[in-house]
C-alpha positions in Angstrom: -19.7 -13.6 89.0 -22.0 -10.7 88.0 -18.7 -8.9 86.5 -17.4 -11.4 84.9 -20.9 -11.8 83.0 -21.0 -8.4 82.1 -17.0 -8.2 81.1 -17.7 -11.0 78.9 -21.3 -9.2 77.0 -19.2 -6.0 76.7 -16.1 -8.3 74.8 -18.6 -10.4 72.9 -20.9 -6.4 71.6 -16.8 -5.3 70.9 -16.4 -8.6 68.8 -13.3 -8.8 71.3 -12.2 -12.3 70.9 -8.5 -12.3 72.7 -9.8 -13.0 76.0 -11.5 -16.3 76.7 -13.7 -17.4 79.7 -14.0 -20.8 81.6 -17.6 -21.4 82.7 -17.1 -22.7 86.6 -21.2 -24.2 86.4 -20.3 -26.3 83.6 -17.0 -27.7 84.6 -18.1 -28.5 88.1 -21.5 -29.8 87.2 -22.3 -32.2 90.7 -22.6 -31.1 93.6 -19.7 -30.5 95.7 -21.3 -32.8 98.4 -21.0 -35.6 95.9 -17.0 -35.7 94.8 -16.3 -39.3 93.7 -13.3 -40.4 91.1 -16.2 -40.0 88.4 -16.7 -36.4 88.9 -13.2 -35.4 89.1 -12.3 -37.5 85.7 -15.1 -35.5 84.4 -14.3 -32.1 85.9 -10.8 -32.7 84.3 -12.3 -33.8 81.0 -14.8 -30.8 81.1 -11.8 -28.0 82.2 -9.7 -29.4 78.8 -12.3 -28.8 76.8 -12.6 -25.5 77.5 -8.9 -25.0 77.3 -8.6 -27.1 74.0 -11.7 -24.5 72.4 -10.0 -21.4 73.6 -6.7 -22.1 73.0 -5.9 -19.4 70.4 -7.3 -16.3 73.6 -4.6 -14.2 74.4 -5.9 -14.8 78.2 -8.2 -17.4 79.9 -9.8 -16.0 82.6 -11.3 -18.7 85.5 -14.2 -16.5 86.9 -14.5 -17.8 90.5 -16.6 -16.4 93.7 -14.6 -17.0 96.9 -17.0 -15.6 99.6 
């Protein structure tokens, strides 16, 4: 996660907007202990928003730690 964070400060000093980024601790907000048909409505509602606000990027990039 700590590259994507710093890929995304170096784009944003560049003024770089072509490449967009979807923030996984916002769209999953719960824990994942608690996953009820709420949370996944919102999880889905949460993941279009991003994609709805960053639809004009060239790329979307889903930053994701899978240790």
């Amino acid at each position: 996660m700590y590259i994507c964070r710093h890929q995304m400060r170096e784009l944003r000093m560049r003024n770089d907007n072509s490449i967009g980024f979807v923030d996984p601790y916002i769209v999953f907000k719960a824990p994942q202990a608690v996953w009820t048909a709420d949370h996944e409505t919102e999880v889905c509602t949460n993941l279009m928003r991003f994609f709805v606000n960053q639809k004009e990027k060239q790329k979307i990039l889903f930053p994701f730690n899978f240790e």
